[in-house]
C-alpha positions as CSV (number, residue, x, y, z in Angstrom):
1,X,0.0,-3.2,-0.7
2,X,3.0,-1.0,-1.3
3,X,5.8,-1.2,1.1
4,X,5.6,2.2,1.6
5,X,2.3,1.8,2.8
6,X,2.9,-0.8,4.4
7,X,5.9,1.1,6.6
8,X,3.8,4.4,7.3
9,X,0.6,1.9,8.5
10,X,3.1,0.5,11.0
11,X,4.6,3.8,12.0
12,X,1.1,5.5,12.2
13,X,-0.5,2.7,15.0
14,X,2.9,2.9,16.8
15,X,2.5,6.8,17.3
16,X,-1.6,5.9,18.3
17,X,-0.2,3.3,20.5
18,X,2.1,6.2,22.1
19,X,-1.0,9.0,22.1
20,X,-3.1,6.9,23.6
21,X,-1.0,5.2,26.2
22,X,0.4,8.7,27.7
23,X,-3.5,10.0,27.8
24,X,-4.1,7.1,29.9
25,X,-1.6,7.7,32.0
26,X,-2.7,11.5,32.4
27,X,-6.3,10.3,33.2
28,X,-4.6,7.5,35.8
29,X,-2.9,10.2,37.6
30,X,-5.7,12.3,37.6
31,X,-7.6,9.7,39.9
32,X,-5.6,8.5,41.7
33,X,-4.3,12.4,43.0
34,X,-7.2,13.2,45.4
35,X,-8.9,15.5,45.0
36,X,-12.1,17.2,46.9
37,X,-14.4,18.1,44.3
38,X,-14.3,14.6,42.7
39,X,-17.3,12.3,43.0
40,X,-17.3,9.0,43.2
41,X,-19.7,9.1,39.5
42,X,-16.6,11.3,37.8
43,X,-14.0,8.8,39.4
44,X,-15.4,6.2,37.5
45,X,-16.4,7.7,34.3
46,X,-12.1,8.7,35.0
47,X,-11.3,5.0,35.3
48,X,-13.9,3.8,32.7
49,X,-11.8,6.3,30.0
50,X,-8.3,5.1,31.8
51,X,-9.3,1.8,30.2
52,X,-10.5,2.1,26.8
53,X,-7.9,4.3,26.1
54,X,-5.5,1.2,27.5
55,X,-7.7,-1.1,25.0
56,X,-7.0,1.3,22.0
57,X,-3.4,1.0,22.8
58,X,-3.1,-2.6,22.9
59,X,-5.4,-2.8,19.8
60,X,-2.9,-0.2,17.9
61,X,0.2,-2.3,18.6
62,X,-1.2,-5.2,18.1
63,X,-2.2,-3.7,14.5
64,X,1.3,-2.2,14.2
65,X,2.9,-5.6,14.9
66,X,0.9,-7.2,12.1
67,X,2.1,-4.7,9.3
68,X,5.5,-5.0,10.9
69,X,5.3,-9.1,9.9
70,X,3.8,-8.7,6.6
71,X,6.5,-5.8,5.9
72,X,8.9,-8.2,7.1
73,X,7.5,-11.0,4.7
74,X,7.3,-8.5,2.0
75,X,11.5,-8.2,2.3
76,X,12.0,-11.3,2.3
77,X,10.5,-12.0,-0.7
């Protein structure tokens, strides 16, 4: 691959890693704020989504971390 590929591929999981950390957050706050007409059903779907957007995160910097390296190895050689 092209650095220039290379770079954006890194730069593009880093902003995923952002998105999808920050809409976890929302979602966290959202059940953790109580509220009335939340059941118990909605609360955990809430949680469940909480946490696969966590796991999309980690997976996108993770990802991001790898093109950094072989960037990394590319400018070195």
């Amino acid at each position: 691959m092209h650095k220039k590929k290379v770079k954006a591929l890194m730069e593009d999981y880093k902003q995923f890693a952002f998105t999808l950390l920050s809409v976890s957050a929302f979602l966290y706050i959202g059940t953790i704020i109580p509220n009335q007409g939340l059941t118990l059903f909605q609360q955990s779907v809430m949680m469940f989504a909480t946490c696969s957007f966590l796991a999309g995160a980690f997976f996108c910097v993770k990802r991001s971390l790898k093109y950094k390296k072989q960037l990394d190895k590319m400018e070195e050689s």
